[in-house]
NUKEKE-449810 format. One record per residue (C-alpha): residue in one letter; x, y, z; residue number from 1. Coordinates in steps of 0.25 Angstrom, whole numbers, plus 2048, in hexadecimal, padded with zeros to 3 digits. Layout:
BEGIN
> a,X,Y,Z,NUM $
...
//
This chain:
BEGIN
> x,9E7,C35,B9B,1 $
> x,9EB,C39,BAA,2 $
> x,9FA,C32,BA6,3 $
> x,9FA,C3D,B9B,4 $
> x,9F7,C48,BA3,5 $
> x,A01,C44,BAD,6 $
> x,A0C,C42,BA2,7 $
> x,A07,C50,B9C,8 $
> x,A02,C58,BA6,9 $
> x,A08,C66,BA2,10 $
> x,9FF,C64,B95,11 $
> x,9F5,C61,B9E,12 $
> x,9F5,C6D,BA7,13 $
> x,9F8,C75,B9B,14 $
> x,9EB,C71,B95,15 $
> x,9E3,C75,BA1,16 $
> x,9E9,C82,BA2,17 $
> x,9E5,C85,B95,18 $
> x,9D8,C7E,B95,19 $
> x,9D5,C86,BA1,20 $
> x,9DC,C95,B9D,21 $
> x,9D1,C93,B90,22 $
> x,9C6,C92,B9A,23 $
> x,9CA,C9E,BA0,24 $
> x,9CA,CA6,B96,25 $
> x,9BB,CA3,B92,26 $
> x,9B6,CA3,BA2,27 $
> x,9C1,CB1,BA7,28 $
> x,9BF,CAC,BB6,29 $
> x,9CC,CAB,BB9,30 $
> x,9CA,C9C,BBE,31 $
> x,9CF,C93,BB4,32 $
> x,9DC,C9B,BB1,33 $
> x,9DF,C9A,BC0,34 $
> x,9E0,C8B,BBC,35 $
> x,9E5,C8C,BB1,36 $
> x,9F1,C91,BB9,37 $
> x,9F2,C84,BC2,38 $
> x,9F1,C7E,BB3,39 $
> x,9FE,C84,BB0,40 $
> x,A03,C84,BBD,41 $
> x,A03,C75,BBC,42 $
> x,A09,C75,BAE,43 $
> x,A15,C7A,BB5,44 $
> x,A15,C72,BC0,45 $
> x,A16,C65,BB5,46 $
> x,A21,C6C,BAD,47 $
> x,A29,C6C,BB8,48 $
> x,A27,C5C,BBB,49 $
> x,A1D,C5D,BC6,50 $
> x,A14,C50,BC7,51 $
> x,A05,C51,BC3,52 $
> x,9FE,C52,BD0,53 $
> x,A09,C5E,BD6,54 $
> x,A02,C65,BC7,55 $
> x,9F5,C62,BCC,56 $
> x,9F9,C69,BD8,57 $
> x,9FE,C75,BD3,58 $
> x,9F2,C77,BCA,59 $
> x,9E8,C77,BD5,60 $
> x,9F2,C7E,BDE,61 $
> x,9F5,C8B,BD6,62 $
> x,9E6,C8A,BCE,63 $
> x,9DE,C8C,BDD,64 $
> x,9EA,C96,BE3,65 $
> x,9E8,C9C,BD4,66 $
> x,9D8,C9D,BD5,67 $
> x,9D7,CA0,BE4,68 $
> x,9E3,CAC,BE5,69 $
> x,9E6,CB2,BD6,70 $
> x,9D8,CB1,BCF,71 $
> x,9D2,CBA,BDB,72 $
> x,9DC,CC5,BD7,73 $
> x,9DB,CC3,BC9,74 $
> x,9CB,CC5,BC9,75 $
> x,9CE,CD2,BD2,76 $
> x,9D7,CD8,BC8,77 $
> x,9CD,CD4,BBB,78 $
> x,9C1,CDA,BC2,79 $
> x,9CA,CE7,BC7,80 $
> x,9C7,CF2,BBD,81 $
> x,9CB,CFF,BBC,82 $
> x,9BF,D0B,BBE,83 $
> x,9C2,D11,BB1,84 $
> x,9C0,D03,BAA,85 $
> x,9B2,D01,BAC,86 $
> x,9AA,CF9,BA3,87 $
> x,99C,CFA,B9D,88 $
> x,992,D01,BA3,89 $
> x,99A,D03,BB0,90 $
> x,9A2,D0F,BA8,91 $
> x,995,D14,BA6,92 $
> x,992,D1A,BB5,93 $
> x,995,D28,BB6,94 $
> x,995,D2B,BA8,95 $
> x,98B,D35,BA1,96 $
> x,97F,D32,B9B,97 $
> x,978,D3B,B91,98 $
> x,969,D3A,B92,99 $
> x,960,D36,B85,100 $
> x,954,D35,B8A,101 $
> x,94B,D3B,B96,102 $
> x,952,D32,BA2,103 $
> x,94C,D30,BAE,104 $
> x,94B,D23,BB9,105 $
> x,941,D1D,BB1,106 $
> x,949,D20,BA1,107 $
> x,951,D24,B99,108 $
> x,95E,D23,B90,109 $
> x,96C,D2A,B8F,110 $
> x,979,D2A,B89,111 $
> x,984,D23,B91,112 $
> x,992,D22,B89,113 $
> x,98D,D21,B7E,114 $
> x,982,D17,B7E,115 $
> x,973,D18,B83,116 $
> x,96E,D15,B8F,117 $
> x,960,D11,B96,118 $
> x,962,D1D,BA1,119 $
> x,95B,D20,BAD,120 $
> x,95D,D2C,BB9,121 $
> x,960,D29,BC4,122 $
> x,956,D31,BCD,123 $
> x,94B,D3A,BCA,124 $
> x,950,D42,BBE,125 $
> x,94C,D41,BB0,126 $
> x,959,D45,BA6,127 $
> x,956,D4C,B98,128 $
> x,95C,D46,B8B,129 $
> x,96A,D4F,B8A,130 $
> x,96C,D4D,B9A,131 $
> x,978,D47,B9F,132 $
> x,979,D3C,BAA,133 $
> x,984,D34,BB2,134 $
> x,983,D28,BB1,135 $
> x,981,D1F,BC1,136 $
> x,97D,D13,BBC,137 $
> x,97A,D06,BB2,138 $
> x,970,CFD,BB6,139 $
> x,96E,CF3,BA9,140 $
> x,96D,CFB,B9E,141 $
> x,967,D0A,BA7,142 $
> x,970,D14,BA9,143 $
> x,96D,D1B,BB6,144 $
> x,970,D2A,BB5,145 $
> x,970,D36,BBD,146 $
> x,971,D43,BB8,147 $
> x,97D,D4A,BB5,148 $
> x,981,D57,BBE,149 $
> x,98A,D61,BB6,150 $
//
């Protein structure tokens, strides 16, 4: 087995690259792609005559400079996103919230882009139905409001 490795080693690498590109497209943590790389790295290497072990190397070589200098910028540049792109109920602060129902601290429900909140004042006040307030914070599936000022 290990002589058909060595006789075939580009298939070899080639298989790992591929076995290891498919896991990280079901796990997305950037870690088996980075191998993947020294996978094809050493492809390279045996197509252009290098011995076994100078393939070995170079797939341990660029894997760990891979995983230890490109993955950290490449998670900074995934996590980096616009304001204006918020998501879920992050684009909710700030945004207004009709009142349905008497809302105070301890109940009450409003209107928040189109869908229905659990809503509760934050501070003393108690809003009518038909009120408007801004939206400050979500906390599980509580809106905390406070009233709007004209």
């Amino acid at each position: 087995m290990l002589e058909w490795i060595v006789a075939n080693s580009w298939a070899f690498w080639l298989s790992i690259f591929l076995i290891l590109a498919v896991i990280e497209v079901m796990s997305l943590d950037l870690y088996f792609i980075m191998l993947a790389t020294g996978a094809l790295g050493a492809v390279f290497v045996d197509l252009a005559g290098g011995p076994f072990w100078l393939q070995t190397l170079v797939f341990c070589v660029l894997s760990a400079v891979t995983i230890l200098f490109i993955r950290p910028i490449a998670i900074r540049h995934l996590r980096r996103s616009p304001a204006d792109q918020l998501t879920n109920v992050d684009r909710l602060i700030g945004q207004d919230a009709l009142v349905l129902e008497p809302t105070s601290r301890l109940s009450g429900r409003a209107k928040i882009g189109g869908e229905t909140w659990t809503a509760r004042i934050e501070g003393d006040t108690t809003l009518e139905p038909g009120a408007y307030g801004r939206v400050i914070r979500i906390d599980g599936a509580t809106a905390y409001i406070v009233e709007r000022r004209a």
